[in-house]
C-alpha positions in Angstrom: -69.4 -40.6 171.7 -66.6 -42.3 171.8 -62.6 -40.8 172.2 -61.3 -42.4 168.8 -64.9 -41.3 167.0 -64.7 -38.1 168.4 -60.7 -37.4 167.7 -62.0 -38.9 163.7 -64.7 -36.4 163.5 -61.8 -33.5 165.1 -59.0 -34.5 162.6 -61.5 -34.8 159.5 -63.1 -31.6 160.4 -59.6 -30.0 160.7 -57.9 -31.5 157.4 -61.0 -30.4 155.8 -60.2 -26.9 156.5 -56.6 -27.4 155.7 -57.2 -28.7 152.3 -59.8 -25.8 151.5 -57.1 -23.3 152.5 -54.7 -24.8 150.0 -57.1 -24.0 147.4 -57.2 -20.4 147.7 -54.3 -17.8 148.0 -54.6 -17.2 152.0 -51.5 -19.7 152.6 -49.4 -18.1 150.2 -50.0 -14.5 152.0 -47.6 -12.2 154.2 -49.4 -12.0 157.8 -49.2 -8.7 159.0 -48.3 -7.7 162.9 -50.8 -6.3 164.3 -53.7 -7.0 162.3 -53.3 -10.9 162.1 -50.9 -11.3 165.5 -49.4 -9.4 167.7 -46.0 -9.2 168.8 -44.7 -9.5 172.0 -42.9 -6.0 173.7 -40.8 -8.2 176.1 -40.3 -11.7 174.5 -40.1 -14.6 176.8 -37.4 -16.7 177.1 -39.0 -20.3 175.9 -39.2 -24.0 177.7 -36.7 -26.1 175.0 -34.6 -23.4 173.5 -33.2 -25.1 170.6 -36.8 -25.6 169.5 -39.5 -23.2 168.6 -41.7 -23.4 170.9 -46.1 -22.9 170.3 -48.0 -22.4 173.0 -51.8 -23.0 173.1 -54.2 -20.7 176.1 -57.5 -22.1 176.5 -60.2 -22.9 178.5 -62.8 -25.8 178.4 -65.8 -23.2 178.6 -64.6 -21.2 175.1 -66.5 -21.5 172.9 -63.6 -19.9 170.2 -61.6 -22.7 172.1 -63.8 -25.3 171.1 -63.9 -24.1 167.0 -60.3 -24.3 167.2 -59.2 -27.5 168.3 -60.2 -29.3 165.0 -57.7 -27.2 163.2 -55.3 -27.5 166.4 -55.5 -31.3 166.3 -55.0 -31.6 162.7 -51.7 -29.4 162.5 -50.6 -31.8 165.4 -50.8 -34.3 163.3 -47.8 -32.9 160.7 -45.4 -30.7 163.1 -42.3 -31.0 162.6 -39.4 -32.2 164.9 -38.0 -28.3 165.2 -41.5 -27.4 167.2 -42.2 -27.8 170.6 -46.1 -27.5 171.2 -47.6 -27.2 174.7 -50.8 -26.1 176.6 -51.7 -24.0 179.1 -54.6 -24.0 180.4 -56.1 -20.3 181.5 -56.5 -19.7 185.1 -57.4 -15.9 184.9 -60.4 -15.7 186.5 -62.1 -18.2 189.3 -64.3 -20.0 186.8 -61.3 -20.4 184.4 -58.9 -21.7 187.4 -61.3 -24.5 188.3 -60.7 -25.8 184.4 -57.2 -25.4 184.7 -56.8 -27.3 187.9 -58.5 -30.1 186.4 -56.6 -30.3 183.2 -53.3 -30.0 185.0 -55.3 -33.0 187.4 -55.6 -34.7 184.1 -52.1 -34.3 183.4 -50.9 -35.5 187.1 -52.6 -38.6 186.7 -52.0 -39.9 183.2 -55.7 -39.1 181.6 -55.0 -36.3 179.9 -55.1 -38.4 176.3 -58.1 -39.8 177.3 -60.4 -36.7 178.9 -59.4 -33.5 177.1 -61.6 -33.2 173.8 -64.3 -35.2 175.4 -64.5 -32.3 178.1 -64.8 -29.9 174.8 -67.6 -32.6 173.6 -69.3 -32.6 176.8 -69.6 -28.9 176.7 -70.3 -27.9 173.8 -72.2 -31.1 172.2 -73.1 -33.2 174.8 -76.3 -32.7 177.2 -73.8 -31.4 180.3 -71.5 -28.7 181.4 -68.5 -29.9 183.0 -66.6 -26.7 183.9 -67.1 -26.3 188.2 -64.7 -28.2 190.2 -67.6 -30.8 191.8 -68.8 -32.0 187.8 -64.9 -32.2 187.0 -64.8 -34.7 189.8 -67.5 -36.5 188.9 -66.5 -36.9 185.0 -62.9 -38.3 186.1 -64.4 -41.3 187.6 -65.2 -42.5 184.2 -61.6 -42.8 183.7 -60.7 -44.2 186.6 -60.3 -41.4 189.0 -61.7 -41.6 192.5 -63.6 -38.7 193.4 -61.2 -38.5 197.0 -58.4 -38.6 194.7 -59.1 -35.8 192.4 -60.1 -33.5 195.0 -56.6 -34.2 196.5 -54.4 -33.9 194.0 -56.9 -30.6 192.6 -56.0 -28.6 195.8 -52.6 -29.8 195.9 -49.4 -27.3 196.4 -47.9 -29.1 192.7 -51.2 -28.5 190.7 -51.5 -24.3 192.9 -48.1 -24.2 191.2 -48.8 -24.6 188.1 -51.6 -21.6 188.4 -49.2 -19.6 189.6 -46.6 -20.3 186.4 -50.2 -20.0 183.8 -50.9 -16.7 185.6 -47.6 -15.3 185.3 -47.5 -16.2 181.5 -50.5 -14.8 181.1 -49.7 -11.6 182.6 -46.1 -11.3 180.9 -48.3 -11.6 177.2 -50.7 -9.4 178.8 -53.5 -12.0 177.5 -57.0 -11.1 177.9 -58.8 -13.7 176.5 -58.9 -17.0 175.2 -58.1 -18.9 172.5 -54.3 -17.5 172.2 -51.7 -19.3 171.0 -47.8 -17.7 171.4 -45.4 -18.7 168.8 -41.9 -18.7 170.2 -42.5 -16.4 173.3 -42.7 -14.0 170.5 -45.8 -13.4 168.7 -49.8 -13.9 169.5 -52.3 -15.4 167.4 -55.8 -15.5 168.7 -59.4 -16.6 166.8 -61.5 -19.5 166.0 -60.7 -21.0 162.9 -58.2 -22.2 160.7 -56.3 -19.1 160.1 -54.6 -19.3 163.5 -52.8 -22.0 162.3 -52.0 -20.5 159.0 -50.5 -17.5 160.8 -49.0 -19.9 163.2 -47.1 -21.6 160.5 -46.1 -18.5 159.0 -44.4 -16.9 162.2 -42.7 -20.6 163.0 -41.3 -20.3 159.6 -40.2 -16.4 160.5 -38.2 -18.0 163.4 -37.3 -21.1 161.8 -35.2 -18.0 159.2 -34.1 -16.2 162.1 -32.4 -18.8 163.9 
């Protein structure tokens, strides 16, 4: 499948699920802490501060992941110019790492645009699993990317940095699991569907009052 069908068939699923929401009461709701996010017990300090910052955890082998990126890609579409949105890949086990060194690979070399829902496709609806560092090599070359040159810039000291740093973040929002996206260096919202973004627009507007 092609990268423009596939991001149609992402958005479309996504909007979908945005319009049915509108129909119902759910977006008009109060989110409660603890029951529909969590709240951070020592708030980070965030990349852009002037912005309000939404962080997205994942990792290429979640399934959860996988349900939510529709809905993800779809609320990318409208954000407005107050939110800074970013992903971190999840390094927190030796499985998850190998993921994470090859989307931060992705990033490194300029494919990222290109690769990262077709690596969700491949998957999760394709006839492959692409989530061990030797079949992340092997599915860059489509895009251009050596085999010798991945492998390189995978076990590079710039790409082990950044594994350190999604660690650390990790472990400072004492994250278990995956999805999990933080609002703000504040709050935690974690599931599979298109909730998460309701309750992600909710706590943005929370902060976008506080500020």
């Amino acid at each position: 499948m092609s990268l423009v069908k596939l991001m149609k068939n992402f958005i479309l699923t996504g909007l979908t699920a945005i319009v049915a929401a509108f129909s119902t009461h759910t977006m008009a709701a109060k989110f409660v802490a603890g029951q529909d996010y969590t709240v951070v017990e020592n708030p980070e300090k965030t990349s852009v501060p002037n912005k309000i910052e939404v962080r997205e955890f994942f990792w290429y082998g979640c399934t959860y992941c996988y349900k939510l990126e529709p809905h993800m890609q779809a609320w990318l579409k409208k954000i407005p110019d107050d939110i800074y949105f970013l992903r971190t890949p999840a390094a927190m086990n030796p499985m998850w790492e190998q993921g994470a060194r090859a989307y931060y690979v992705s990033e490194a070399l300029g494919v990222r645009k290109r690769t990262h829902l077709l690596l969700f496709h491949a998957n999760f609806s394709g006839n492959q699993k692409v989530l061990q560092k030797e079949a992340f090599a092997k599915f860059f070359t489509r895009y251009g990317v050596p085999e010798k040159k991945f492998n390189s810039m995978y076990d590079s000291f710039a790409i082990t940095a950044k594994i350190a740093e999604s660690n650390q973040l990790a472990r400072k929002y004492q994250l278990t699991g995956v999805p999990a996206v933080v609002v703000n260096g504040k709050y935690i919202v974690q599931g599979g569907d298109e909730k998460v973004v309701q309750v992600v627009e909710y706590l943005v507007e929370k902060e976008r009052k506080n500020k």
